[in-house]
C-alpha positions as CSV (number, residue, x, y, z in Angstrom):
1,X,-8.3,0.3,2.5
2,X,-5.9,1.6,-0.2
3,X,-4.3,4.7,1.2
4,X,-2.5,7.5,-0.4
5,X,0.7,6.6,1.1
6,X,0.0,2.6,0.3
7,X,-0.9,3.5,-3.2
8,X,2.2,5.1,-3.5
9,X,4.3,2.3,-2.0
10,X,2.6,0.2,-4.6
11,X,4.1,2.6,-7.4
12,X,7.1,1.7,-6.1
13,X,7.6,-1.6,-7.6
14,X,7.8,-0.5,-10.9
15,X,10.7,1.5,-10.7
16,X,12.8,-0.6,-13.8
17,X,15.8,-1.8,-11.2
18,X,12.9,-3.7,-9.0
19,X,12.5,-6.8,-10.5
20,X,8.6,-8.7,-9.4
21,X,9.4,-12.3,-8.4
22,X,6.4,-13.5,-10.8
23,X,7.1,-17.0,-9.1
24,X,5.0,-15.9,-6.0
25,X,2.0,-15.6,-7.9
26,X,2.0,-18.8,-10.3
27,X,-0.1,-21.8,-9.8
28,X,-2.8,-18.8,-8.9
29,X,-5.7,-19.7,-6.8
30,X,-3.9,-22.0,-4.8
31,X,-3.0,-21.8,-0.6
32,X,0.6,-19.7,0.0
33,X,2.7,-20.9,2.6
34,X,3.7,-17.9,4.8
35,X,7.2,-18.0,3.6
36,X,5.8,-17.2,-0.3
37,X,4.2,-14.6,1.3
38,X,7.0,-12.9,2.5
39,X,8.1,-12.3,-0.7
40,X,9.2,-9.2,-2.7
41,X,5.6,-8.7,-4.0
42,X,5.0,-7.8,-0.5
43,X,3.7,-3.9,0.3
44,X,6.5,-1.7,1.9
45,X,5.1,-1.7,5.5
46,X,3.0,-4.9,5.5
47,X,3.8,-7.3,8.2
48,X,2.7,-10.8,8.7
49,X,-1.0,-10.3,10.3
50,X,-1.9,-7.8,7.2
51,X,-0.8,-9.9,4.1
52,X,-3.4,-12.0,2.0
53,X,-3.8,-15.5,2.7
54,X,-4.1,-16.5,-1.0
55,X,-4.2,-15.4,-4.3
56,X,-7.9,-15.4,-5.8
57,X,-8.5,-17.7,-8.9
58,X,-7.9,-15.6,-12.1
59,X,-9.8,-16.6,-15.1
60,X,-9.9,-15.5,-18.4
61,X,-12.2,-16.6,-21.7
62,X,-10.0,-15.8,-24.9
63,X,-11.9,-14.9,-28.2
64,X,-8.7,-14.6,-29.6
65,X,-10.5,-11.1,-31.8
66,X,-6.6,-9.1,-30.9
67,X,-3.1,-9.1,-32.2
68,X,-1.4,-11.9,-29.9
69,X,1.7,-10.0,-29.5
70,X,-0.4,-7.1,-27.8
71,X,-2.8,-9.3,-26.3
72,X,-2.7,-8.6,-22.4
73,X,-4.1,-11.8,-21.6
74,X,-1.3,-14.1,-23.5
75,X,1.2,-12.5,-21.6
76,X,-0.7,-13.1,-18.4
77,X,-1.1,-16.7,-19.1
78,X,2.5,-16.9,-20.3
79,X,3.8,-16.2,-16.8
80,X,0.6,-18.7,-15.1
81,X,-0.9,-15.4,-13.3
82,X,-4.1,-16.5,-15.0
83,X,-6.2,-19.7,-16.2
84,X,-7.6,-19.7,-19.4
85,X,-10.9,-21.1,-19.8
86,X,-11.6,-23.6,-23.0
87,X,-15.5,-22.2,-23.2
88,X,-17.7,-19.6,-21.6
89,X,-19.5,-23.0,-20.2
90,X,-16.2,-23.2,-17.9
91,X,-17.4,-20.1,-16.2
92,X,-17.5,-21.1,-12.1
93,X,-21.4,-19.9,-11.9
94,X,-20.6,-18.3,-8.6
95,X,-17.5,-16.3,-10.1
96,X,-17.2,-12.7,-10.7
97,X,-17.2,-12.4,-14.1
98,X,-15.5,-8.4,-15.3
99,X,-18.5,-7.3,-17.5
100,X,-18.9,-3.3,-18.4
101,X,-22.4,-3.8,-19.5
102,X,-23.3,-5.3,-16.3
103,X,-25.9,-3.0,-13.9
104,X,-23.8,-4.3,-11.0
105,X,-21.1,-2.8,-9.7
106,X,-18.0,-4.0,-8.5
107,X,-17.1,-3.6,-4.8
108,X,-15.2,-3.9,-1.8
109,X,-17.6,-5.4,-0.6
110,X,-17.5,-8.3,-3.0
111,X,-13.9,-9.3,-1.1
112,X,-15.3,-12.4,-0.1
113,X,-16.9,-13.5,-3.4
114,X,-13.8,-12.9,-4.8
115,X,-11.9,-14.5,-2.5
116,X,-13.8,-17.7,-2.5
117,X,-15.0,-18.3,-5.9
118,X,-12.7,-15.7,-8.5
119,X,-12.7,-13.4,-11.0
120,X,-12.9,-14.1,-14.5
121,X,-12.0,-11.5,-17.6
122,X,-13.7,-11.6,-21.3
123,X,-10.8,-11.0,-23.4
124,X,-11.7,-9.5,-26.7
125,X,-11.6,-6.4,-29.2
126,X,-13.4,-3.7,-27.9
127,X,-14.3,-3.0,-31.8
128,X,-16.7,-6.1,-31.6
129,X,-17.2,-5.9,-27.7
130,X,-20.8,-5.4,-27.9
131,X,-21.4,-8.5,-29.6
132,X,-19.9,-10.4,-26.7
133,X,-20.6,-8.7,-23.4
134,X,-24.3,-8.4,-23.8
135,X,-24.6,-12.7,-24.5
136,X,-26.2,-14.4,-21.5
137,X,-23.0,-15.2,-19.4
138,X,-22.3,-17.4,-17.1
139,X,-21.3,-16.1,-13.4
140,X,-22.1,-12.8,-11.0
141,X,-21.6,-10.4,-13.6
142,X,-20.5,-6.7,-12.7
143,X,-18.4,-4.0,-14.0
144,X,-16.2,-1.9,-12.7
145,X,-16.4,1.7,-11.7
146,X,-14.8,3.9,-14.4
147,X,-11.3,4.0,-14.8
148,X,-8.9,5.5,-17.5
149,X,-6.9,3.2,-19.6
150,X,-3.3,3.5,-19.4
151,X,-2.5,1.3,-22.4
152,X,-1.0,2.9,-25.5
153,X,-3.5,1.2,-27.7
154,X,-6.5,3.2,-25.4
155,X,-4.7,5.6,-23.3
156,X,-6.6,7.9,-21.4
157,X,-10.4,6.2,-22.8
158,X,-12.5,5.9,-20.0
159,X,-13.5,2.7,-19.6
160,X,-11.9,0.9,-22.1
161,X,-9.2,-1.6,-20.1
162,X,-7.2,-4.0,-21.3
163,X,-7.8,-7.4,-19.8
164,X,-4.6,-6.6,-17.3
165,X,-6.2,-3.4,-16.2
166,X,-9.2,-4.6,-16.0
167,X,-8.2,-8.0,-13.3
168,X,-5.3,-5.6,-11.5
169,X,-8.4,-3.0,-10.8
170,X,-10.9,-5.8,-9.5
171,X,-8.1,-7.2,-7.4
172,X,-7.2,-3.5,-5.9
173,X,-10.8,-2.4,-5.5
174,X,-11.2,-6.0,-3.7
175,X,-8.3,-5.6,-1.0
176,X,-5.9,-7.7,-3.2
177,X,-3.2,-5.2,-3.8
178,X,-0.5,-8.0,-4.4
179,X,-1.7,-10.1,-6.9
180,X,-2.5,-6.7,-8.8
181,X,1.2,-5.6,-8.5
182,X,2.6,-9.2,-10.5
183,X,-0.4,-8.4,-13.2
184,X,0.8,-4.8,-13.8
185,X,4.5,-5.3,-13.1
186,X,4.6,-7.6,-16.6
187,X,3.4,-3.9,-18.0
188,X,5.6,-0.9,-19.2
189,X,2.8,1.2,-18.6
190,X,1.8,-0.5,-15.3
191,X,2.5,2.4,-13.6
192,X,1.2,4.5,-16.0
193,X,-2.5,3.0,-15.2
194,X,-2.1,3.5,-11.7
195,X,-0.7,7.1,-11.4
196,X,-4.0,7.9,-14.2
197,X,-6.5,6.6,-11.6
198,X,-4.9,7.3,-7.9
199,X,-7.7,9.5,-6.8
200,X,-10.7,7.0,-8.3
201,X,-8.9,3.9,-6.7
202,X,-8.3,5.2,-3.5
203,X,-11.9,6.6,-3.2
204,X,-13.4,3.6,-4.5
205,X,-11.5,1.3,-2.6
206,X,-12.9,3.0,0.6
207,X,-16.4,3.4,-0.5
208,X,-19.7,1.5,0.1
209,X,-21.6,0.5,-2.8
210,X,-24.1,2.5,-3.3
211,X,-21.3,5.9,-3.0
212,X,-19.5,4.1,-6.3
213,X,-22.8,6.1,-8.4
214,X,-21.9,8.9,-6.9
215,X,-18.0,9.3,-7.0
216,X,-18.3,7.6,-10.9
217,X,-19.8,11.1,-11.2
218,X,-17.5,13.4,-9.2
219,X,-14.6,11.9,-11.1
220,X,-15.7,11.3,-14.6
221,X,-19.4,13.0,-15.3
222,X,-18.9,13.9,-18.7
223,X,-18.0,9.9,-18.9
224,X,-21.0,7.8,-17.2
225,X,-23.4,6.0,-19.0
């Protein structure tokens, strides 16, 4: 469960002087070996019993639609956080695949899907996003519950992610809270996501699935649908 206090440890690692050892988290998807996981990506607080035992796969389809030197997803692959997939055919059919138009929303509950078959992000221009996210797509599609973006190109949008934000969210909401802390970490406005949505993550993070419909609303009314 993502606490207040554990949400605010998290912050912690993107105080400038704090520098993520991104080497934890390459080759994702693969088994850790306990010593990796003792690492500085580690939660302030976390001992050896509450740690994850791996990193969930990380995929991403690139329609290559953005600037590459703001692309979110370039980055990612850059530092091997992420695999990039050569077609939508590639899609694991029992991944989670980060769709917003999707009925289905993303969980807690869907830990273990995550854990044992990945998440995978469409990354592409929300200016021609509707083109893309309602094609017939391979995978478990879902979206997530609403979340502001804390990018400068959407700030404060609801809804409207960058690829980063959208994977670090899935990976929080799922129980993965240090995977999420490499993807953000590469991010000067990392923090800035986080410290937008505190009170959604934590309450979404401890909710069932059908109370996400519900909270969506307490948080962001004017927003839904």
């Amino acid at each position: 469960m993502l606490t207040s206090r554990s949400l605010c440890s998290f912050r912690k690692l993107f105080r400038p002087e704090r520098k993520v050892q991104l080497s934890h988290y390459q080759m994702v998807g693969h088994q850790q070996s306990d010593d990796i996981l003792q690492g500085d990506l580690i939660l302030p607080g976390t001992d050896r019993t509450t740690v994850e035992p791996f990193v969930p796969k990380l995929m991403v389809y690139e329609f290559r639609q953005d600037d590459p030197k703001k692309c979110t997803s370039a980055r990612l692959r850059k530092f091997r956080l992420v695999r990039s997939l050569p077609s939508l055919k590639r899609i694991p059919p029992s991944a989670v695949v980060l769709n917003p138009t999707s009925s289905r929303t993303l969980s807690p509950e869907d830990r273990e899907l995550v854990q044992r078959d990945g998440l995978v992000a469409l990354d592409c221009s929300w200016n021609m996003s509707e083109d893309i996210f309602y094609r017939n797509i391979p995978g478990i599609n879902k979206r997530l519950p609403i979340l502001l973006a804390g990018n400068p190109t959407n700030y404060g949008i609801a809804g409207r992610l960058s690829t980063a934000e959208a994977l670090a969210a899935a990976l929080i909401l799922t129980g993965f809270q240090q995977p999420a802390s490499a993807i953000l970490s590469l991010f000067k406005w990392g923090e800035t996501f986080l410290s937008l949505n505190q009170g959604p993550l934590e309450s979404y993070a401890a909710a069932k699935s059908p109370e996400l419909s519900g909270l969506e609303e307490e948080f962001f009314g004017s927003h839904r649908g």
